[in-house]
C-alpha positions, 0 to 999 in steps of 0.5 A: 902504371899512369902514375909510375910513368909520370915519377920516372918522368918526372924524375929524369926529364928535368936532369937530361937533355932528350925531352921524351923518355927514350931520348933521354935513357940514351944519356944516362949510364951506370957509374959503377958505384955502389952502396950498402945501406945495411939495411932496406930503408932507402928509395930509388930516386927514379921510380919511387920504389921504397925498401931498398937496401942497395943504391947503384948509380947512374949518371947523365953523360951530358949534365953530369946529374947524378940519381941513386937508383935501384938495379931493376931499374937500370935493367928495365929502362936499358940505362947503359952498363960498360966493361971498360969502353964495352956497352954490355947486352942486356943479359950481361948487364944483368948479371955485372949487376947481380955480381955487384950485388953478390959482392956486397952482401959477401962485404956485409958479412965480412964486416960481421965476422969481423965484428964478431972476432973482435967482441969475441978473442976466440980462435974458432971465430978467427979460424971461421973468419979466415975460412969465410974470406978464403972460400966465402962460405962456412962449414956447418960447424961454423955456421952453428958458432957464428950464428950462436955468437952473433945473436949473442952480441947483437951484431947485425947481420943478415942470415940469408947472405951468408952460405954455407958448404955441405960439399965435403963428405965430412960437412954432410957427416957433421950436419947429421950429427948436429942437433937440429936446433943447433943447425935451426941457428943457420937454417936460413943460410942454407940453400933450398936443395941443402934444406932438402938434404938436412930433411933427408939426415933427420932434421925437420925446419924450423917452426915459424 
């Protein structure tokens, strides 16, 4: 813990105007600006932490410095987050961030999808592209394609992002129906109570 304090330290100190640690929180704020790195490669610039995927960041209102940290950050150290002129409470902030982070992974598998119709002239592909950026979720049916399809033109993606709906009476009816090895192609899209559901209709999950 001695050390970590000592990275934030000596991180924030230098770039703020307060020469203790909660003097010089109290200057910095979340810009809104967000990025992706499609993959978790990245450190945050506060911490230390390695094996981040997304940067948020946060900006000193006096020096104008600017660090690219990771969210838990943000919320652990109280770096101020606003709506507008509004600073935001603490449960508010986190859930501006965890929206924020929502929003990106439903941007990256847009961009999939995308790449996907334009490998393939399919109009399935196209239908399911449309249907994800209308509902933000596939039909079981078209998770089964996409994750086939994907695989198939070594797109990248991240399985886990993308959701899948098992509302509609149908939907459940078509996971039944399915082989599991084909509803194994999207298992991990698939929420831990529609895991539960896919047991119930006969499929057992994927060996690891």
């Amino acid at each position: 813990m001695q050390s970590y304090s000592q990275r934030v330290r000596d991180s924030i100190l230098p770039h703020s105007v307060g020469d203790t640690l909660p003097k010089a929180f109290e200057e910095w704020y979340f810009t809104g600006n967000t990025e992706d790195h499609e993959e978790p490669c990245e450190t945050c610039e506060l911490c230390g932490q390695d094996g981040l995927r997304y940067h948020f960041e946060i900006s000193n209102r006096f020096t104008g410095r600017a660090l690219q940290v990771g969210s838990h950050c943000i919320l652990q150290f109280d770096v101020a987050v606003y709506d507008g002129s509004r600073r935001l409470t603490a449960k508010e902030a986190k859930k501006q961030l965890d929206r924020l982070t929502q929003q990106m992974r439903l941007d990256s598998c847009t961009k999939a999808l995308e790449a996907l119709a334009r490998a393939e002239h399919s109009n399935i592909l196209d239908n399911a592209l449309a249907y994800y950026r209308k509902n933000k979720k596939l039909t079981p049916k078209q998770a089964f394609v996409v994750f086939w399809r994907l695989r198939r033109n070594r797109i990248d993606h991240s399985p886990s992002f993308f959701k899948v709906t098992l509302r509609r009476k149908q939907h459940a009816t078509d996971l039944q129906e399915m082989a599991s090895d084909k509803v194994h192609f999207f298992w991990r899209a698939l929420t831990s109570a529609q895991r539960k559901q896919a047991m119930r209709l006969g499929h057992q999950p994927p060996k690891e």
